[in-house]
LONUDO-917468 format. One record per residue: residue in three letters; residue number from 1; x, y, z of N, C-alpha, C in turn. Coordinates in nm, 4 decimals, m for minus. Layout:
% LONUDO-917468
["ALA",NUM,[X,Y,Z],[X,Y,Z],[X,Y,Z]] ...
***
This chain:
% LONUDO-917468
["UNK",1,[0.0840,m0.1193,0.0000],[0.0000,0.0000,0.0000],[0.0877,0.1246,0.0000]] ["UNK",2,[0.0629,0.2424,m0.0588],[0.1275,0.3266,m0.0854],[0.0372,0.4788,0.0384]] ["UNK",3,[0.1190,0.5407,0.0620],[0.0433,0.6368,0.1356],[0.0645,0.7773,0.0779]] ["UNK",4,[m0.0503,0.8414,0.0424],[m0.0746,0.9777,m0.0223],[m0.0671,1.0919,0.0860]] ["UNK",5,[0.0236,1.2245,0.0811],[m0.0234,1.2743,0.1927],[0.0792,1.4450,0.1286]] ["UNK",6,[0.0175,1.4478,0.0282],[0.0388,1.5996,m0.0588],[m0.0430,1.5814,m0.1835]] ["UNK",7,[m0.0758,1.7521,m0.0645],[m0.2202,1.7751,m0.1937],[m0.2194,1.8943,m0.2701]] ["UNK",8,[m0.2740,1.8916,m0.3644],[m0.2904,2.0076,m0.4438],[m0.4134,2.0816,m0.4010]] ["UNK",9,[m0.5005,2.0494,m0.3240],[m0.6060,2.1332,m0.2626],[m0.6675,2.0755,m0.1780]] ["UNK",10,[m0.6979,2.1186,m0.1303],[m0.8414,2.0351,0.0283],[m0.9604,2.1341,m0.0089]] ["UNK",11,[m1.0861,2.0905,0.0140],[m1.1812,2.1828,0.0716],[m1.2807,2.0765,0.1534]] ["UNK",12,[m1.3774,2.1283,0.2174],[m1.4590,2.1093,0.3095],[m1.5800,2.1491,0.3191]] ["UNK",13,[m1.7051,2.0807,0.3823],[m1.8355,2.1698,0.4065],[m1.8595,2.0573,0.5325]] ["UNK",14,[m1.9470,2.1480,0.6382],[m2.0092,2.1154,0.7492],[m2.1567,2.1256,0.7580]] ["UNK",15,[m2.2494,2.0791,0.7823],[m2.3511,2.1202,0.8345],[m2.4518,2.0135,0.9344]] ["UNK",16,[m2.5439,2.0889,1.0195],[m2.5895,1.9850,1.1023],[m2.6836,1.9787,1.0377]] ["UNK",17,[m2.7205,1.7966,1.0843],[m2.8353,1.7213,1.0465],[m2.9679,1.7313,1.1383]] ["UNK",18,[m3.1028,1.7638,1.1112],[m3.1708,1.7306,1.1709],[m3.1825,1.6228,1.2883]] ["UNK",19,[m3.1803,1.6173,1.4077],[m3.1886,1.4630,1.5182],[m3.2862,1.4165,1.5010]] ["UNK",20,[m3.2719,1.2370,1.4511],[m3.4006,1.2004,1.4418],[m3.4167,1.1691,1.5422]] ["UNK",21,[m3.5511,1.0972,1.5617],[m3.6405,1.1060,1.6566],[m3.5668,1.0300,1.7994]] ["UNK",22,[m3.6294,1.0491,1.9276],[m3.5543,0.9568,1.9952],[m3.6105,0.8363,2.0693]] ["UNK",23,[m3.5312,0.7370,2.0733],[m3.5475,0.6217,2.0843],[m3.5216,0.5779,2.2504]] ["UNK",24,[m3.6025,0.4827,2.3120],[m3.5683,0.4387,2.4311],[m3.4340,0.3802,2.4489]] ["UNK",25,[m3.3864,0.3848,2.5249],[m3.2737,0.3238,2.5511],[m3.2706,0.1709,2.6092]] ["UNK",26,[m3.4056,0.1344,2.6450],[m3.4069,m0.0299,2.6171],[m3.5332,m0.0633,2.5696]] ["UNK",27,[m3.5404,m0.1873,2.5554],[m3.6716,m0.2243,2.4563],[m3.5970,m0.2752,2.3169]] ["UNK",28,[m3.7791,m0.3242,2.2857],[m3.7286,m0.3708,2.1385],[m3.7040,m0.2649,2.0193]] ["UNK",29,[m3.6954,m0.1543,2.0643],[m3.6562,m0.0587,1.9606],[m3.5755,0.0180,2.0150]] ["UNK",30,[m3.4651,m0.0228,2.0396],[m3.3653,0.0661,2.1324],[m3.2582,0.0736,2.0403]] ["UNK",31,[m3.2018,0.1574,2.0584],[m3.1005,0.1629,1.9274],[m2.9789,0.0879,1.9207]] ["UNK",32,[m2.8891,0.0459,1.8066],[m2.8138,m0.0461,1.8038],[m2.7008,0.0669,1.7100]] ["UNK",33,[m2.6320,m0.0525,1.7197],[m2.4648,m0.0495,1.6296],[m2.3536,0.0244,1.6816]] ["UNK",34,[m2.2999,0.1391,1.6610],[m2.1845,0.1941,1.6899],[m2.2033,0.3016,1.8277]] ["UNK",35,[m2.3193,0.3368,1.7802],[m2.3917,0.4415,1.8499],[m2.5095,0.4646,1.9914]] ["UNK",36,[m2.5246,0.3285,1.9965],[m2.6404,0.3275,2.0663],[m2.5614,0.3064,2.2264]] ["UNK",37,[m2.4600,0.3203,2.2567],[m2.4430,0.4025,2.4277],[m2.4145,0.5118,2.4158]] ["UNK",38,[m2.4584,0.5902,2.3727],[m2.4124,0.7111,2.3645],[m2.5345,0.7990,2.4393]] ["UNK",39,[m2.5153,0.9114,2.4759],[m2.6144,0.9678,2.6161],[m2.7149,1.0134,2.5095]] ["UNK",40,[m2.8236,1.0175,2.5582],[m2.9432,1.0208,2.4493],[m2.9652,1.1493,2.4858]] ["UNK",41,[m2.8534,1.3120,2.4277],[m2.8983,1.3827,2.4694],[m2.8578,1.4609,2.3837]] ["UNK",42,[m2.8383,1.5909,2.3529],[m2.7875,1.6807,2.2641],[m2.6257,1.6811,2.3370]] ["UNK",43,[m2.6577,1.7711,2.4788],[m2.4982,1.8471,2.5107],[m2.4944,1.7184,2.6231]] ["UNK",44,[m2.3850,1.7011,2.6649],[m2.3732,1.6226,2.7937],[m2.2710,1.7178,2.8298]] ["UNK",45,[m2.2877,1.7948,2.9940],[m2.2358,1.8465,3.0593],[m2.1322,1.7493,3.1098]] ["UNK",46,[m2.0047,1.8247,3.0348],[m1.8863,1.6760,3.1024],[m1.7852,1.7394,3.2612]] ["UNK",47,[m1.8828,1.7585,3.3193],[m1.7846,1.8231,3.4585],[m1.6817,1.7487,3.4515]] ["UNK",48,[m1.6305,1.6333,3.4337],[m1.5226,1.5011,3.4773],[m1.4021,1.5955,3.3204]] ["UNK",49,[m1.4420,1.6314,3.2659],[m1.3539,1.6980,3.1556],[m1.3702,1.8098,3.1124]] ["UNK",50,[m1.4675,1.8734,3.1899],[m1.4992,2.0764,3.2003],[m1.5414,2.1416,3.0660]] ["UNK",51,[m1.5741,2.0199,2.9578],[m1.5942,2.0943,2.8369],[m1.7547,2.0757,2.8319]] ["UNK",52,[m1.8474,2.1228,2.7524],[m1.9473,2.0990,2.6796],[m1.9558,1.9627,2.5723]] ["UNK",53,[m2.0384,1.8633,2.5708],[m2.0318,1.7992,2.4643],[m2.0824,1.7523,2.3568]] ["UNK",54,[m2.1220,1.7981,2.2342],[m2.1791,1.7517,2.1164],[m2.2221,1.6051,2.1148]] ["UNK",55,[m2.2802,1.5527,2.2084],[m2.2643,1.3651,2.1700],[m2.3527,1.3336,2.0843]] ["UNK",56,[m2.4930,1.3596,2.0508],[m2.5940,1.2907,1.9540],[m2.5952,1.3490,1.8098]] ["UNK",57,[m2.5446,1.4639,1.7979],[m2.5923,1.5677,1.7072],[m2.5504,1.4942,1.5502]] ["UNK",58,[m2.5859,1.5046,1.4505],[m2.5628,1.4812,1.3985],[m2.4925,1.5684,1.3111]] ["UNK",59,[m2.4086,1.5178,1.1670],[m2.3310,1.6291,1.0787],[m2.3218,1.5805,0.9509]] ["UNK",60,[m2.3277,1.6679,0.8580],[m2.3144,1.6043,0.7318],[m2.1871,1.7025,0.6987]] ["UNK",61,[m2.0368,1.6199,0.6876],[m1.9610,1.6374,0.6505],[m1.9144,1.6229,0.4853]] ["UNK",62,[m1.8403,1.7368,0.4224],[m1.7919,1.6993,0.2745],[m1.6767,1.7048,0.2704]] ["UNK",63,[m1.6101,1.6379,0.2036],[m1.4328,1.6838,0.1823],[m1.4472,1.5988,0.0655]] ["UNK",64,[m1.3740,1.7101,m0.0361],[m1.3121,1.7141,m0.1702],[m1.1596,1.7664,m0.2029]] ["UNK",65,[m1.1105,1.7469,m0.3062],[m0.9796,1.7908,m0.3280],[m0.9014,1.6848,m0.4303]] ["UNK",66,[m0.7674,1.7271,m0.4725],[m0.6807,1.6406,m0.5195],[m0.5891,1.6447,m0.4495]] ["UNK",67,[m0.5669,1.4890,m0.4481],[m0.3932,1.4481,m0.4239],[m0.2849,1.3966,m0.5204]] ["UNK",68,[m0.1874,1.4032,m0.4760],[m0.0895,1.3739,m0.5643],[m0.0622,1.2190,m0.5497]] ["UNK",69,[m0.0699,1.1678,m0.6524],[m0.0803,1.0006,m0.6586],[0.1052,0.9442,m0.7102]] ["UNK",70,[0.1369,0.9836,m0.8219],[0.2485,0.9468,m0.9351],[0.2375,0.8296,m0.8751]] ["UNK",71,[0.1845,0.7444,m0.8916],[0.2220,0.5710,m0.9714],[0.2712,0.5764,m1.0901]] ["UNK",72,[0.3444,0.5223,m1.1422],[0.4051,0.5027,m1.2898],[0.3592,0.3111,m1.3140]] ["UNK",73,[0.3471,0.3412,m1.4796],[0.3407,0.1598,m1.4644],[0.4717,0.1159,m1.5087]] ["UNK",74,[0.4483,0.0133,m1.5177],[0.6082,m0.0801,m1.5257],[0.6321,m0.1592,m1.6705]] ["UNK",75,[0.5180,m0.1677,m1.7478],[0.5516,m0.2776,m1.7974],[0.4353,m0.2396,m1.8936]] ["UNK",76,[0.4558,m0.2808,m2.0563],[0.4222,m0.2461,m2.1688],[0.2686,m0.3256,m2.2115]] ["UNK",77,[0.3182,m0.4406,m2.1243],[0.2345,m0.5970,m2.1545],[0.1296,m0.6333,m2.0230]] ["UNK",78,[0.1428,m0.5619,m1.9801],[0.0796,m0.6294,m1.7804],[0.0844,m0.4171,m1.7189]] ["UNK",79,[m0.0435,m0.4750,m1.5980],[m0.1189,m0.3606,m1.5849],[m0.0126,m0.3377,m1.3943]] ["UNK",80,[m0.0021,m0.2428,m1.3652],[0.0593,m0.2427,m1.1989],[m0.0931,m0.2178,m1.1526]] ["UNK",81,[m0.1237,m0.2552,m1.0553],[m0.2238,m0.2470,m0.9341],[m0.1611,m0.2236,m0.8036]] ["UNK",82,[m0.1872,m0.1206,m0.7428],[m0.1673,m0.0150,m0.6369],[m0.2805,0.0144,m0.5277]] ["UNK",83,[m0.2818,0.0151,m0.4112],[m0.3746,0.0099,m0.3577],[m0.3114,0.1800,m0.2786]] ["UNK",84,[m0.3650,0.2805,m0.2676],[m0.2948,0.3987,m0.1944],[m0.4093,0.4390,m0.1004]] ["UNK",85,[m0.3554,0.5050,m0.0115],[m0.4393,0.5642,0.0891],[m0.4473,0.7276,0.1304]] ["UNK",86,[m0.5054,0.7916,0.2019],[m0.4773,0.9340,0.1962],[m0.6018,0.9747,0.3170]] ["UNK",87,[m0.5986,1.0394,0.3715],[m0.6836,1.0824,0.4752],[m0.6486,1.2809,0.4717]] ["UNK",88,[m0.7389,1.3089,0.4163],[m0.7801,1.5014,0.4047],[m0.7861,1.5008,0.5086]] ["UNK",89,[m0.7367,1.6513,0.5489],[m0.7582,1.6731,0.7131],[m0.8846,1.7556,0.6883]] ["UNK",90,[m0.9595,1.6661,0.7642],[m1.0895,1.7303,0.8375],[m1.1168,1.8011,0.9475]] ["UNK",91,[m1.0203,1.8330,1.0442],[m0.9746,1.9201,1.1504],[m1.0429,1.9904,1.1812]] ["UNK",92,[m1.0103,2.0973,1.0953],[m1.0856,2.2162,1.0825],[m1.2590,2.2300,1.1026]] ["UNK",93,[m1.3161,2.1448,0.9798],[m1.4487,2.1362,0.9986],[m1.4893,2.1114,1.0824]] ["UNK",94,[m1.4075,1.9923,1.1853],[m1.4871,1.9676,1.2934],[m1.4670,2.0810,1.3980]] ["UNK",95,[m1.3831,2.1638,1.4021],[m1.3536,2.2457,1.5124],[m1.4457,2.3696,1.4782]] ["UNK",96,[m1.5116,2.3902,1.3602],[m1.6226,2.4725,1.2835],[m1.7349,2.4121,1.3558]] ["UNK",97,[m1.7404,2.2881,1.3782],[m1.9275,2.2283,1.4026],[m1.9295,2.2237,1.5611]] ["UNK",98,[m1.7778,2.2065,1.6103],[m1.7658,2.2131,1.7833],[m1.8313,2.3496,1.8055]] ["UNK",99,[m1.7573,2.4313,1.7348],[m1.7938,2.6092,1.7649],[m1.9177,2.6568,1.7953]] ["UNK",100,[m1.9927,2.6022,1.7020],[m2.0876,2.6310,1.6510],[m2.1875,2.5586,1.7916]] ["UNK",101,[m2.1574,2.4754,1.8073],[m2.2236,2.4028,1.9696],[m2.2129,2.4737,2.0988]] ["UNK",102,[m2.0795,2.5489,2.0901],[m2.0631,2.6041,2.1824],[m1.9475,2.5108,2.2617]] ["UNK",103,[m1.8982,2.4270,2.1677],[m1.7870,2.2895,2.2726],[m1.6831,2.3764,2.2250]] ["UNK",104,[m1.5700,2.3436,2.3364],[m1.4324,2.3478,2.3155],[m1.3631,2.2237,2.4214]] ["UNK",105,[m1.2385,2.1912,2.2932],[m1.1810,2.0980,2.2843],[m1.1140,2.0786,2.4198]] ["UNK",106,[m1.0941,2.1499,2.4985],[m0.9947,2.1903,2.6440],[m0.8427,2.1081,2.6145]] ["UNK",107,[m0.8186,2.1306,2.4917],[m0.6313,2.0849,2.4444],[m0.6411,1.9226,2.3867]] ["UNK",108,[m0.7835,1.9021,2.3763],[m0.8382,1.7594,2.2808],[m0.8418,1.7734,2.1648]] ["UNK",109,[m0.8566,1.6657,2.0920],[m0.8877,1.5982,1.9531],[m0.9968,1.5962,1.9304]] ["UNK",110,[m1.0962,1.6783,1.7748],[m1.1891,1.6357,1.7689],[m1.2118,1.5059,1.6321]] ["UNK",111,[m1.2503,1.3181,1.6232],[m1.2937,1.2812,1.5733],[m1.3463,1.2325,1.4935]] ["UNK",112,[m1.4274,1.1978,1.3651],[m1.5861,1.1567,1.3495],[m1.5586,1.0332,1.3376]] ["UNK",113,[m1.7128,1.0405,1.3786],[m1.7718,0.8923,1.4321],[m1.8603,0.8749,1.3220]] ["UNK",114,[m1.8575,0.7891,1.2219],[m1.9388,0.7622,1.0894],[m2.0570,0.6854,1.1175]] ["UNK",115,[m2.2251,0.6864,1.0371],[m2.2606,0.6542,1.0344],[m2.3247,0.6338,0.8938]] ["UNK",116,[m2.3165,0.7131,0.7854],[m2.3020,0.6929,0.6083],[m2.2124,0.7434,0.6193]] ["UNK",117,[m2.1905,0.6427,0.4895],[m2.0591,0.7332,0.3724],[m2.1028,0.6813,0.2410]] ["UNK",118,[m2.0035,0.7908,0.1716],[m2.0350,0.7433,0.0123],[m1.8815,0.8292,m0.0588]] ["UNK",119,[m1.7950,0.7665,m0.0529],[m1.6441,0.8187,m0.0518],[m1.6768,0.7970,m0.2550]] ["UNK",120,[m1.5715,0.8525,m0.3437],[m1.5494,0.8752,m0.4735],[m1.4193,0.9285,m0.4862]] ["UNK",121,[m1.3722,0.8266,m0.5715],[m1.2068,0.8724,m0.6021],[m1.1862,0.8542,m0.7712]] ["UNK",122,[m1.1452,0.9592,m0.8452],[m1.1341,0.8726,m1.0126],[m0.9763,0.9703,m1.0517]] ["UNK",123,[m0.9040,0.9581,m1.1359],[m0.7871,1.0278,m1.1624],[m0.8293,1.1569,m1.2250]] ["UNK",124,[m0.6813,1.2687,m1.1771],[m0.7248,1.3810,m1.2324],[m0.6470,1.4012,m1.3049]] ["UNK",125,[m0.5230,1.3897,m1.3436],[m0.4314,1.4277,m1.4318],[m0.3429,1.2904,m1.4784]] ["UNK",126,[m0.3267,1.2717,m1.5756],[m0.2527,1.1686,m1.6068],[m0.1442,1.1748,m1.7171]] ["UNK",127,[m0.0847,1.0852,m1.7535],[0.0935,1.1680,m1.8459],[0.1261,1.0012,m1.9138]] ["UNK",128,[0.1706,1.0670,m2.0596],[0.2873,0.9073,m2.0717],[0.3388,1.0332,m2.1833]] ["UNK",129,[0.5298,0.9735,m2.1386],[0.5741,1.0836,m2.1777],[0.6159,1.0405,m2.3631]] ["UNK",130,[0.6111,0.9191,m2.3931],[0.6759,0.8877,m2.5365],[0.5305,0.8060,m2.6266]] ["UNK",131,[0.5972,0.7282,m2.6764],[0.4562,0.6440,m2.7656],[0.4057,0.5575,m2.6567]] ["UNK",132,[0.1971,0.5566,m2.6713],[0.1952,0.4796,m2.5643],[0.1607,0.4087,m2.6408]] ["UNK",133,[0.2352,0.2828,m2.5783],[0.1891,0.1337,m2.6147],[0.1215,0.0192,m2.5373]] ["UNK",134,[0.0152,0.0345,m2.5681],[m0.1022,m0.0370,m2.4671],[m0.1004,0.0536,m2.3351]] ["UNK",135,[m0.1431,0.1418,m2.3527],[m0.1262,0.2579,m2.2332],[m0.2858,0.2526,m2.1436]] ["UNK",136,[m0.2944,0.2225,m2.0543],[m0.3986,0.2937,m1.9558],[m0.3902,0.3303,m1.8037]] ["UNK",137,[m0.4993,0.3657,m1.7906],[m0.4971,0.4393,m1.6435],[m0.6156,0.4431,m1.5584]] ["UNK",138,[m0.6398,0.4192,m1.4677],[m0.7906,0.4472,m1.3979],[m0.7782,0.3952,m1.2231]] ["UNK",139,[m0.8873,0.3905,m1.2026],[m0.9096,0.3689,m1.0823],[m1.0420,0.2294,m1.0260]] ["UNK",140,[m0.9727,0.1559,m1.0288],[m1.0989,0.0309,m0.9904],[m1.1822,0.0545,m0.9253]] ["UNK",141,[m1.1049,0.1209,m0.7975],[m1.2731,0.0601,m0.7016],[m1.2151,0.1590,m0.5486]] ["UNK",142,[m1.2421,0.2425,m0.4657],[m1.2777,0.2855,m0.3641],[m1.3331,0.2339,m0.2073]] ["UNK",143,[m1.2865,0.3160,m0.1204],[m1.3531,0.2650,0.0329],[m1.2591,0.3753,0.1163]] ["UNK",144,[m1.3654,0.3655,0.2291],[m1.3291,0.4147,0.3994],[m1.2248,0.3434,0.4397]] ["UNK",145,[m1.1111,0.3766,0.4534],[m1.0076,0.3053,0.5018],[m1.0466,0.2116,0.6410]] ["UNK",146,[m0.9773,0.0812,0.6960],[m1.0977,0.0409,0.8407],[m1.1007,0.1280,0.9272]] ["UNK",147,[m1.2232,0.1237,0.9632],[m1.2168,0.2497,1.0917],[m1.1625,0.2318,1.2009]] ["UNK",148,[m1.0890,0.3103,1.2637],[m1.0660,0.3471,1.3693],[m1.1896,0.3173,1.5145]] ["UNK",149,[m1.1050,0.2040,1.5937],[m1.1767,0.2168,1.7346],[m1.0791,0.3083,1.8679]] ["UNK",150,[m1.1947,0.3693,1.9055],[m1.1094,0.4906,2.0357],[m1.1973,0.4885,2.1037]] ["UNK",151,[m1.1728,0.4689,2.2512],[m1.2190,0.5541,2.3784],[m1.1938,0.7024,2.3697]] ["UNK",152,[m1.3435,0.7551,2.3528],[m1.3516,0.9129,2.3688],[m1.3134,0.9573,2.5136]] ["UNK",153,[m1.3203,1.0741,2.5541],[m1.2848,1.1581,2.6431],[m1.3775,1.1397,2.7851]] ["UNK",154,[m1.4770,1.0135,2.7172],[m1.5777,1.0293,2.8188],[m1.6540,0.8981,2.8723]] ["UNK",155,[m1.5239,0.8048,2.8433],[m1.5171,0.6499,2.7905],[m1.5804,0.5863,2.7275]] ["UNK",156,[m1.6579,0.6104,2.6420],[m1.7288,0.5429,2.5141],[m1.6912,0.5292,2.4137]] ["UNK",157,[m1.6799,0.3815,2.4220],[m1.5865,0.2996,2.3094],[m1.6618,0.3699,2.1748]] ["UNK",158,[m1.5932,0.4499,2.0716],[m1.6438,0.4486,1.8729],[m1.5673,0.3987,1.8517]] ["UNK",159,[m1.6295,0.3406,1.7533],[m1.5511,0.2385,1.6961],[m1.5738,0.2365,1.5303]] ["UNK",160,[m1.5878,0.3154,1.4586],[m1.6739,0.4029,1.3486],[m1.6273,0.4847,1.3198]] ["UNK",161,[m1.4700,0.4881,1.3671],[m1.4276,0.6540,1.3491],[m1.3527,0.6394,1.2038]] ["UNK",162,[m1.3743,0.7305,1.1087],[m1.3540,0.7683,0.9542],[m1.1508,0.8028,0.9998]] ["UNK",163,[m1.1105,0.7027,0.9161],[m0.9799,0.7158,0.9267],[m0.9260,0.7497,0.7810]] ["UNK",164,[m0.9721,0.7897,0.6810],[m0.9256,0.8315,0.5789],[m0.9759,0.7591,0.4281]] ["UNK",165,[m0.9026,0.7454,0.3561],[m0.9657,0.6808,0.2055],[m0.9170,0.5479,0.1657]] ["UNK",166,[m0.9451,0.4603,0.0992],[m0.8591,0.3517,0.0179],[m0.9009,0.3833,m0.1324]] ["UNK",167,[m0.7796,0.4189,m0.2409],[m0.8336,0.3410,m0.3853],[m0.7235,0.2557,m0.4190]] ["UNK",168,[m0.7937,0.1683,m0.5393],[m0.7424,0.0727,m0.6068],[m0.7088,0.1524,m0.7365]] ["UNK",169,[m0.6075,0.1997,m0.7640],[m0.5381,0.2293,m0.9326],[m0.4762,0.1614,m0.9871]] ["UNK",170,[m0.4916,0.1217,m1.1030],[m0.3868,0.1043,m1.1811],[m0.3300,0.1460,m1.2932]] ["UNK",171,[m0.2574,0.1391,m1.3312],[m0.1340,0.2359,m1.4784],[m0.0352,0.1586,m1.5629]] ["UNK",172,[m0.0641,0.1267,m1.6691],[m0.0064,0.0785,m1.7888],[0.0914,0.0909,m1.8633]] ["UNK",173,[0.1587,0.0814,m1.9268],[0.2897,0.0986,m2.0037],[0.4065,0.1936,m1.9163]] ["UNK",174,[0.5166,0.1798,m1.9570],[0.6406,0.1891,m1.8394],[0.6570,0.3586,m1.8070]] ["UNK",175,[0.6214,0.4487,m1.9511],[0.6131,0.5737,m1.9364],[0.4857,0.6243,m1.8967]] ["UNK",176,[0.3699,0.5805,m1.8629],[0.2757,0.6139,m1.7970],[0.2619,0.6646,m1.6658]] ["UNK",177,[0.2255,0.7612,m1.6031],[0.1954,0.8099,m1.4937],[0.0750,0.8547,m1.4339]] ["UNK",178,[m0.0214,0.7906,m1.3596],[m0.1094,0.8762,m1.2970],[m0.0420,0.9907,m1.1461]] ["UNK",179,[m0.0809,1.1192,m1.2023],[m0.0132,1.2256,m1.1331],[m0.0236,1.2938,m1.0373]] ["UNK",180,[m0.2023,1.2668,m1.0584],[m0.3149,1.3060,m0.9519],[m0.4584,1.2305,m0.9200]] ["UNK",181,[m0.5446,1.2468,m0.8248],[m0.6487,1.1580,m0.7975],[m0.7744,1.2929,m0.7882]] ["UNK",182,[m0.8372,1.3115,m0.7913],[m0.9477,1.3912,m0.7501],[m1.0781,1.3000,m0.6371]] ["UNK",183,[m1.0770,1.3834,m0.5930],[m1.1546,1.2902,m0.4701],[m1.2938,1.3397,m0.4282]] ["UNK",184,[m1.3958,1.3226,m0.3670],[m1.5003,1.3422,m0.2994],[m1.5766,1.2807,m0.2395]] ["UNK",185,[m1.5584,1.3041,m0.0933],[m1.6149,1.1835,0.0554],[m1.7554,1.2657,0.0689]] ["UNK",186,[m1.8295,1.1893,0.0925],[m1.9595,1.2451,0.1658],[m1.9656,1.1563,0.2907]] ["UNK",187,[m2.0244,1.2329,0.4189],[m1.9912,1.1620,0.5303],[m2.1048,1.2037,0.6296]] ["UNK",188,[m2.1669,1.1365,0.7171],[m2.2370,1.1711,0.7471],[m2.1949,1.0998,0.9530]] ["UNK",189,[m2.2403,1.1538,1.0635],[m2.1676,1.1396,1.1600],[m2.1437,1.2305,1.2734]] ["UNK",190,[m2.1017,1.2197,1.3935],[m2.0724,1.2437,1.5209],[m1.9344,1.2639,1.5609]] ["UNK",191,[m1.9802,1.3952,1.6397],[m1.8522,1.4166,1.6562],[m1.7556,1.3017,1.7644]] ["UNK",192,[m1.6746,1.3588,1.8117],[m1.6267,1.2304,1.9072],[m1.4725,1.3235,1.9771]] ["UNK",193,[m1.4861,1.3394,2.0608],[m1.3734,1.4225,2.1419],[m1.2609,1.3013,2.2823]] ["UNK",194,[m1.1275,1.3137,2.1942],[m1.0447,1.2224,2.2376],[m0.9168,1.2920,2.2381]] ["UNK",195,[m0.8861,1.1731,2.3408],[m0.7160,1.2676,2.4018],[m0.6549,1.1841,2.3434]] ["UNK",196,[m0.5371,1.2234,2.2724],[m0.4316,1.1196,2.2556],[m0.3382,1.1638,2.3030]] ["UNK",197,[m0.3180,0.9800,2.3367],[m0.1795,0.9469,2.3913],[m0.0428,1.0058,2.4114]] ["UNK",198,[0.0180,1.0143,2.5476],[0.1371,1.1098,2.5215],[0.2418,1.0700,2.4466]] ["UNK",199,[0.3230,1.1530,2.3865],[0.4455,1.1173,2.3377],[0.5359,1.0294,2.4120]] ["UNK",200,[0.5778,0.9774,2.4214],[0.7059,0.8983,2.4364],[0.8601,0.9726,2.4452]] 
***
């Protein structure tokens, strides 16, 4: 696996989702999967960590942009397959949707905790510098890199947390280059406020 991590642009959009409705916390319709210990509330007053906390709210996150890929292929007759990875910093946005709550981080990490996605990766620039012979280029196939499990700030195991991208490329003939990727995640999700670990 190859790791991507220079870009030719980032951008971003935030916005909150309507809360759907709420659900008992036991019973036969109590909520399940990643999410369902989580305080069935908007803010949870975290005296034990002095901040405010976003726990139910929902967000519909975007991040778009290109990265810089250069795979070259190898070989005139046979295709290279590359699997690369890349994670946009989303930082920012989330420290936009904390704001906006009224949370601050108190020297924490903010997160997301996924519940859709619909990630899109296809090439943006591509090159072969002499005659191409049997030349191609593209992108197979896409995904959420595995997510990330963390104890938040407030011990509730996510385990859902959006750790970045996977694509599958591949590139053809020996002077071939894919140069760039163009990307666009749609994400939908919770915030999630975590300390990490000290340095060493």
């Amino acid at each position: 696996m190859i790791h991507l991590d220079s870009y030719a642009g980032q951008n971003w959009t935030i916005v909150p989702v309507t809360t759907p409705p709420r659900l008992p916390v036991t019973g036969p319709t109590a909520p399940s999967g990643p999410v369902a210990n989580l305080p069935d509330i908007d803010i949870t007053p975290a005296t034990d960590v002095g901040v405010p906390y976003p726990s139910n709210q929902l967000w519909a996150l975007t991040l778009t942009g290109v990265v810089f890929c250069d795979v070259q292929g190898t070989s005139e007759s046979a295709w290279r397959y590359e699997t690369v990875s890349f994670t946009p910093d989303y930082t920012p946005a989330l420290e936009r949707a904390a704001a906006w709550m009224g949370a601050a981080t108190g020297g924490r990490t903010w997160l997301f905790e996924l519940e859709q996605w619909a990630p899109h990766v296809t090439t943006a620039t591509n090159f072969n510098r002499n005659v191409a012979n049997n030349s191609g280029h593209g992108v197979d196939a896409w995904r959420p890199a595995p997510f990330r499990t963390e104890t938040d700030a407030f011990g509730v195991e996510r385990s859902h947390l959006f750790d970045g991208v996977l694509a599958d490329v591949v590139v053809r003939d020996t002077d071939a280059i894919i140069h760039r990727l163009a990307y666009h995640v749609t994400l939908v999700g919770r915030l999630a406020l975590w300390t990490p670990p000290p340095i060493p």
